[in-house]
C-alpha positions in Angstrom: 102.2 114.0 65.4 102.3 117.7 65.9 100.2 120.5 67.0 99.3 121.3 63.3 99.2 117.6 62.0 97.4 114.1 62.6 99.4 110.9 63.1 98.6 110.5 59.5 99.8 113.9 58.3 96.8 115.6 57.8 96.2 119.2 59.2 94.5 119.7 61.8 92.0 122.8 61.4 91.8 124.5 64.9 89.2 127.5 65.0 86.9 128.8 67.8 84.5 131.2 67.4 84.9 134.7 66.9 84.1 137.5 69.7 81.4 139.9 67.9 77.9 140.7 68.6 74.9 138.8 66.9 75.2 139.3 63.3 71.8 139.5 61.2 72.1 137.2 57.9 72.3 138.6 54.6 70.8 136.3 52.6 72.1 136.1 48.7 68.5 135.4 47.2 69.9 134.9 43.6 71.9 132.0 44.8 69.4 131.0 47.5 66.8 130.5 44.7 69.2 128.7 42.1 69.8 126.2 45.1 66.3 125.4 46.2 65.7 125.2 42.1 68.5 123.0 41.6 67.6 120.2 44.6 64.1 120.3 43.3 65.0 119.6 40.0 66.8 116.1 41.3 64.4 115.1 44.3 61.1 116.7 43.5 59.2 119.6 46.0 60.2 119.2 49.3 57.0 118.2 51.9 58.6 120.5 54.4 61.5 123.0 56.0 63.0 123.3 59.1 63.0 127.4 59.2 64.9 129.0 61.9 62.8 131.5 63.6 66.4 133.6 65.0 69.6 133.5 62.9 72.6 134.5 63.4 75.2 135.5 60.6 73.5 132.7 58.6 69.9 131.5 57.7 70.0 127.9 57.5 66.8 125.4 56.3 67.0 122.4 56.1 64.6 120.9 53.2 63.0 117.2 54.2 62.0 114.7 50.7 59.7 112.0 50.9 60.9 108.6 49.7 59.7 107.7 46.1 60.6 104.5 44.4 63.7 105.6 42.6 65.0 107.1 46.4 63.0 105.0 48.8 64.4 107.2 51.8 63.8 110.6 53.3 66.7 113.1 51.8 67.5 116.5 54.1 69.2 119.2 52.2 70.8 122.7 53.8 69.8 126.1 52.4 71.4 128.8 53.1 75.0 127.6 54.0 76.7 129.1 50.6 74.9 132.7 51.6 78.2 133.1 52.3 81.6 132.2 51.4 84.0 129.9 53.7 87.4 131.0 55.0 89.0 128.6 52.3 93.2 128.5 52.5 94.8 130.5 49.4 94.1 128.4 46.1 91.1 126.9 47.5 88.6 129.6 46.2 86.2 127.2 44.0 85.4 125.3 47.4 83.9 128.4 49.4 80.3 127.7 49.1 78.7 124.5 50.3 75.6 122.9 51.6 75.3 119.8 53.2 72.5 116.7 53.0 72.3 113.3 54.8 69.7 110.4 53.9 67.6 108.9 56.8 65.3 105.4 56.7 61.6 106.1 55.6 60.2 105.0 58.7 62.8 107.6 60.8 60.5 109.6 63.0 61.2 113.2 62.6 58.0 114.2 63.0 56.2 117.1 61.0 58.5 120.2 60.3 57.4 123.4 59.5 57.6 126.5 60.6 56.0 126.4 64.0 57.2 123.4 64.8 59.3 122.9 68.3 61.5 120.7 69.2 59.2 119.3 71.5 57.1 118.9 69.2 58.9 116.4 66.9 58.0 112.5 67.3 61.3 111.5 69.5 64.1 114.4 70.3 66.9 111.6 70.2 65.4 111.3 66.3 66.3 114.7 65.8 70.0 114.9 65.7 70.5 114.6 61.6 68.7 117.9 61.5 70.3 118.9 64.3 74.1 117.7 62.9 73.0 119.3 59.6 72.6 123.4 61.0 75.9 122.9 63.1 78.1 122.0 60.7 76.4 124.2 57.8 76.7 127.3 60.7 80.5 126.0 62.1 82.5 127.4 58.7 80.9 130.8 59.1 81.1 131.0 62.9 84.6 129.6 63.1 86.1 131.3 60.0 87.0 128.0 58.9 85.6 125.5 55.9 84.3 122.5 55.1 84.9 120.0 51.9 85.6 116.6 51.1 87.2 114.5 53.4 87.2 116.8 56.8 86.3 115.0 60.1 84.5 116.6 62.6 83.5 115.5 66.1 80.4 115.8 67.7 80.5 113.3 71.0 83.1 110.3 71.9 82.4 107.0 73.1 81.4 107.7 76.8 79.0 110.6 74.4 77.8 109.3 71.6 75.3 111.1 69.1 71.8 110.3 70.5 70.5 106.8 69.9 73.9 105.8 68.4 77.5 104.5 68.7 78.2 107.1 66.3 80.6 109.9 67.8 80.9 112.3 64.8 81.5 112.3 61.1 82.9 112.8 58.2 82.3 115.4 54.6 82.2 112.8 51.9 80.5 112.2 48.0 76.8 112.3 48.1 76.6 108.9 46.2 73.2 108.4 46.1 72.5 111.6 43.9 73.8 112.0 39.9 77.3 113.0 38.9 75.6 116.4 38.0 74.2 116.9 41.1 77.3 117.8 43.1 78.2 120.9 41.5 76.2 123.5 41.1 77.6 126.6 38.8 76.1 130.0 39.4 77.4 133.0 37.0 81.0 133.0 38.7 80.5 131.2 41.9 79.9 127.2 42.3 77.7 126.0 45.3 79.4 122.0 46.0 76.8 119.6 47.8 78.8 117.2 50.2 77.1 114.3 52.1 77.9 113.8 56.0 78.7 110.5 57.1 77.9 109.6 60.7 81.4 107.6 61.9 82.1 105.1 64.8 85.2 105.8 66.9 87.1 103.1 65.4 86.7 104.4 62.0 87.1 108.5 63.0 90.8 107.2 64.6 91.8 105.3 61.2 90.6 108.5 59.5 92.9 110.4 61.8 96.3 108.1 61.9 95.7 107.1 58.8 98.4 108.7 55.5 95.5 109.8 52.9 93.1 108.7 55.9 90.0 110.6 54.0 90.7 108.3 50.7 91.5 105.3 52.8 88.3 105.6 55.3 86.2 105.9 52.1 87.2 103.3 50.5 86.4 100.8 53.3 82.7 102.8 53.1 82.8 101.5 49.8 83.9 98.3 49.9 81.1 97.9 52.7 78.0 99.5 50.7 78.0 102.6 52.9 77.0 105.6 51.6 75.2 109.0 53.2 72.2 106.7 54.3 72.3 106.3 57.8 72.4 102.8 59.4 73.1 102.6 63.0 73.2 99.4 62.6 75.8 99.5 59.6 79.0 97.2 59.8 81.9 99.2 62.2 84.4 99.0 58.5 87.5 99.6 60.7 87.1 96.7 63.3 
């Protein structure tokens, strides 16, 4: 392993953030509007949105869906992410705008968003961390002058840390497979918006993704192989013990 590379080859994306002054988002409306439009047209109105009252550089929302029989679990969906284009290496254009969802049990108790609402305010902070997980990693590209796509790791905690309420110690870009073929790219005049999943990881399975030769691929199909998909289960089979 080197500086630049994991056991298993991959690169490792080393960023911090940028020294600058706060930065007031510039929203893109037109492509803003086409992606609220285009989530709505696979999971129906949202019930609420996490608004930030302060932003800086970005404006992110996160979007909350109720269950309904053909989905029977809340959805969260980021807005505001593909404002802006990622640092994306040379080549990599088509992947510079992204948002992010994660799927949560129906009886999760996040409370009721909206715009007033505090943290405080929400049924049980430790509850709050998808929401949470979701505005960090849609702010981190833009911060960081870095990117996100399919198969990137990222850590949030380790296992004397966890993430609140879980074993879980960070996760992992992958397919949204619980939403339509269709749903995953999003084309608007030249630009295409890409909607990746986050999957909450164990340690176990964040090192095989690490030392592991393809280690995104191989980590994924294990997911597979064991049912698991953007739904959070902290109770979910560990795949890689």
């Amino acid at each position: 392993m080197t500086d630049n590379k994991t056991k298993g080859g991959q690169d490792i994306i080393r960023s911090t953030p940028e020294e600058r002054g706060w930065v007031i988002p510039e929203q893109d409306s037109e492509i803003r509007e086409a992606v609220e439009a285009h989530v709505e047209r696979f999971l129906g109105p949202s019930s609420s949105v996490w608004h930030e009252i302060v932003s800086d550089l970005v404006h992110i929302d996160v979007y909350k869906f109720e269950p309904t029989p053909e989905r029977p679990f809340l959805t969260l969906v980021t807005s505001g992410m593909s404002d802006l284009p990622m640092t994306v290496p040379e080549g990599m254009e088509g992947a510079a705008r992204a948002e992010l969802l994660i799927c949560l049990p129906p009886e999760w108790p996040l409370g009721q968003l909206g715009d007033s609402t505090t943290q405080g305010e929400l049924a049980d902070f430790n509850n709050y961390w998808p929401i949470q997980t979701l505005k960090f990693l849609a702010r981190l590209p833009h911060q960081n002058r870095t990117w996100l796509g399919w198969g990137h790791s990222i850590p949030l905690g380790d296992s004397e840390n966890p993430i609140a309420n879980t074993d879980f110690i960070g996760c992992v870009i992958g397919p949204a497979i619980t939403m339509p073929d269709e749903f995953v790219g999003l084309e608007i005049g030249d630009k295409v918006v890409w909607f990746y999943a986050i999957y909450p990881v164990f340690p176990e399975e964040m090192q095989f993704k690490i030392d592991t030769p393809n280690g995104g691929d191989a980590l994924f199909e294990l997911f597979e192989q064991a049912g698991v998909s953007e739904l959070v289960d902290v109770n979910r089979k560990n795949v890689c013990l």
